[in-house]
C-alpha positions as CSV (number, residue, x, y, z in Angstrom):
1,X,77.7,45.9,-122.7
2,X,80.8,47.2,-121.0
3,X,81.1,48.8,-117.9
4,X,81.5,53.0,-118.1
5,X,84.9,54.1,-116.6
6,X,85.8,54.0,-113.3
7,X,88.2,57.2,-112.7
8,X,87.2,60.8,-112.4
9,X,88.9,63.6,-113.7
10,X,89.9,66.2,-110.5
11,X,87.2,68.3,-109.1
12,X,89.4,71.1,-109.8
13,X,88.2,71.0,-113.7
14,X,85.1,72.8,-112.4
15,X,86.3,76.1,-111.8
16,X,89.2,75.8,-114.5
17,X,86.4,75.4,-117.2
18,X,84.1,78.1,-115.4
19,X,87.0,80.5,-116.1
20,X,88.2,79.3,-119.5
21,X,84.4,78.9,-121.0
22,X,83.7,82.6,-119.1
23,X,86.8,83.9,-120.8
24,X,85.5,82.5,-124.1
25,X,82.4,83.0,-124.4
26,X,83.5,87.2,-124.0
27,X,83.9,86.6,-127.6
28,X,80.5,86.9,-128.3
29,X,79.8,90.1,-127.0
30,X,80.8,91.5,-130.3
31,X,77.6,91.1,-131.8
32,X,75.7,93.4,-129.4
33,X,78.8,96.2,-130.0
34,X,79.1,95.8,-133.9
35,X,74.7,96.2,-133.5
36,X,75.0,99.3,-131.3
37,X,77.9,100.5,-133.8
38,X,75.2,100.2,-136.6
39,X,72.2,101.7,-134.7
40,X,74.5,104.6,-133.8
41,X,74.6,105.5,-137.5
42,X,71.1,105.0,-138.1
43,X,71.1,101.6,-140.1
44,X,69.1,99.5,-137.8
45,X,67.2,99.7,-134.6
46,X,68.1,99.6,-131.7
47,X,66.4,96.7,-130.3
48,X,68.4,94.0,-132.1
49,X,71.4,95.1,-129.7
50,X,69.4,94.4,-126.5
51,X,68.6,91.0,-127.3
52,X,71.8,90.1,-128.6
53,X,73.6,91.4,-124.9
54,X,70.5,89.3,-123.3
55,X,71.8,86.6,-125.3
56,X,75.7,86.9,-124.8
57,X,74.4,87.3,-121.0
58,X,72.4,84.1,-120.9
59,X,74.9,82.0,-123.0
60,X,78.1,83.4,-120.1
61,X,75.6,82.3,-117.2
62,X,74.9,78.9,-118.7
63,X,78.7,78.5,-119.6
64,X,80.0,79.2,-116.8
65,X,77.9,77.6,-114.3
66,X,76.0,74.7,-115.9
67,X,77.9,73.3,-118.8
68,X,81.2,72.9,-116.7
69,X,79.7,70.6,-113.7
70,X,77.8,68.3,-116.7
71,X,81.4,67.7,-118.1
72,X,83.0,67.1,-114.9
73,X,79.8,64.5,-113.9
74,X,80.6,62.5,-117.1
75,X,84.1,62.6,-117.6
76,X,85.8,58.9,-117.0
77,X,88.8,56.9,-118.4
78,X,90.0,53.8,-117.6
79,X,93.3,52.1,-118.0
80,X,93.4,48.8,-118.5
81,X,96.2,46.1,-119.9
82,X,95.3,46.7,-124.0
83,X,93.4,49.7,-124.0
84,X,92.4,53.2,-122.6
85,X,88.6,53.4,-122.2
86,X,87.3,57.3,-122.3
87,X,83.4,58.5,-121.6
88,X,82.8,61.6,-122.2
89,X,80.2,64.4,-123.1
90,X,77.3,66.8,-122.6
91,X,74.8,65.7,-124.8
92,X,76.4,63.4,-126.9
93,X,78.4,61.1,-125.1
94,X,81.3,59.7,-126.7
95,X,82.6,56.1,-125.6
96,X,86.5,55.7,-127.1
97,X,87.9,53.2,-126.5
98,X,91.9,53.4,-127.4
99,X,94.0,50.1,-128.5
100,X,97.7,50.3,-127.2
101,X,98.6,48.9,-130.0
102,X,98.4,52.1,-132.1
103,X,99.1,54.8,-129.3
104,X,101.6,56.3,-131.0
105,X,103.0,59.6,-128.4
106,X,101.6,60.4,-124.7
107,X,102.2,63.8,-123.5
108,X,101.4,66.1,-121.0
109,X,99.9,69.6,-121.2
110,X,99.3,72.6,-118.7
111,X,98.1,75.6,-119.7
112,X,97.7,79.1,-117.7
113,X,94.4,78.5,-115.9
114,X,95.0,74.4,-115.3
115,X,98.7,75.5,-113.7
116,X,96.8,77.8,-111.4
117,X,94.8,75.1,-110.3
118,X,97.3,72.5,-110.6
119,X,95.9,70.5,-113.6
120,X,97.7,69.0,-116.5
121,X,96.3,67.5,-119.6
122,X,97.0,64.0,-120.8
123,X,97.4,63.8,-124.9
124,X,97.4,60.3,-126.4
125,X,97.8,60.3,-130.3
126,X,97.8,57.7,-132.8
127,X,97.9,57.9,-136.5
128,X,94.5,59.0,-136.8
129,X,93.8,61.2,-134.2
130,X,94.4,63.0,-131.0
131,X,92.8,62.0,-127.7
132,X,93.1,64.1,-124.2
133,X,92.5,63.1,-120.7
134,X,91.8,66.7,-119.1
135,X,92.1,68.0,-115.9
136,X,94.1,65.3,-114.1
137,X,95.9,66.9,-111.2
138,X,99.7,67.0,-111.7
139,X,100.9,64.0,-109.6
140,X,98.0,61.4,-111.6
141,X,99.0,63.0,-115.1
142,X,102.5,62.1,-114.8
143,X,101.3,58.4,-113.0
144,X,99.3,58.2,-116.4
145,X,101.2,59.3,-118.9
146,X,103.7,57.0,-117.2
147,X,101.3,54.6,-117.4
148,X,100.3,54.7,-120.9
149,X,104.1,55.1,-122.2
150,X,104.8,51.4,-120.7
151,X,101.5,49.8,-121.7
152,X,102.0,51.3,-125.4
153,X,105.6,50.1,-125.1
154,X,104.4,46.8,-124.4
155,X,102.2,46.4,-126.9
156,X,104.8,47.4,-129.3
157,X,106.8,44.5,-128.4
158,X,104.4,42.3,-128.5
159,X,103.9,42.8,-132.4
C-alpha cells in the first residue's frame, strides 16, 4: 500500500473555509422564512419554522467550526517525478493519484476570502477532469504550479 501524502495545505484554509462554508450555508435560512411566510397566512403551524431555524442554526455551527478543521487534518498532496498524489475528504476519503502524462493545463486561482488570507488555489486538468490543490499560500502555489507545468512538460516529451 502506498504511503498518504506528505504536504499540508496552509493552516490559513481553516478560517477561509469557516467564512466561505458560514457564508454558504446562509442559504439555508430560507426555509425557516418561506415557513414563517406560510404560517403568517394561516396555511401551516407555526412549529415547523422553529425547527427549521434550529436546524439552519445547528447545520452553521457544525460548518463553520467542525467540518473546516476535518478538511484541513486530511488534506495532502504529493509531487513526485510521474505523478501528483492527492488525499482528501471528510468521510469519504478520496486517494487520486494524477499521471503527468495526461495533465493537460495547471493554473492558479484566488478568490475574495483566499486573497484576504493569502491563499491561492492550484487547478490541474486533464481530459477527463478537473483536480484542485486548495489553500496553498501564494509563494508554494506558484512553486507548484511551477512545478507541475515542468514535470507535465516532461512527460510530454517523453511520449
Amino acid at each position: 500500500m502506498r504511503p498518504d501524502p506528505h504536504h499540508k495545505i496552509h493552516p490559513n484554509a481553516i478560517p477561509a473555509w469557516r467564512l466561505s462554508d458560514g457564508a454558504s450555508s446562509l442559504t439555508w435560512y430560507f426555509l425557516p422564512i418561506l415557513t414563517f411566510t406560510f404560517w403568517y397566512t394561516g396555511a401551516i403551524p407555526l412549529w415547523p419554522t422553529f425547527v427549521l431555524a434550529g436546524l439552519c442554526v445547528v447545520n452553521t455551527i457544525f460548518m463553520m467550526t467542525i467540518v473546516p478543521v476535518i478538511r484541513w487534518k486530511r488534506w495532502r498532496y504529493e509531487i513526485n517525478g510521474h505523478e501528483i498524489y492527492l488525499k482528501y475528504g471528510i468521510i469519504v476519503i478520496r486517494k487520486v493519484l494524477i499521471p503527468a502524462s495526461r495533465i493537460q493545463n495547471v493554473d492558479t486561482a484566488q478568490g475574495p476570502i483566499f486573497r484576504h488570507f493569502g491563499l491561492s488555489s492550484v487547478t490541474i486538468t486533464t481530459a477527463a477532469t478537473t483536480h484542485e490543490i486548495p489553500a496553498l499560500d501564494d509563494e508554494t502555489a506558484d512553486a507548484v504550479r511551477n512545478t507541475i507545468s515542468v514535470l507535465a512538460r516532461e512527460a510530454d516529451q517523453d511520449v
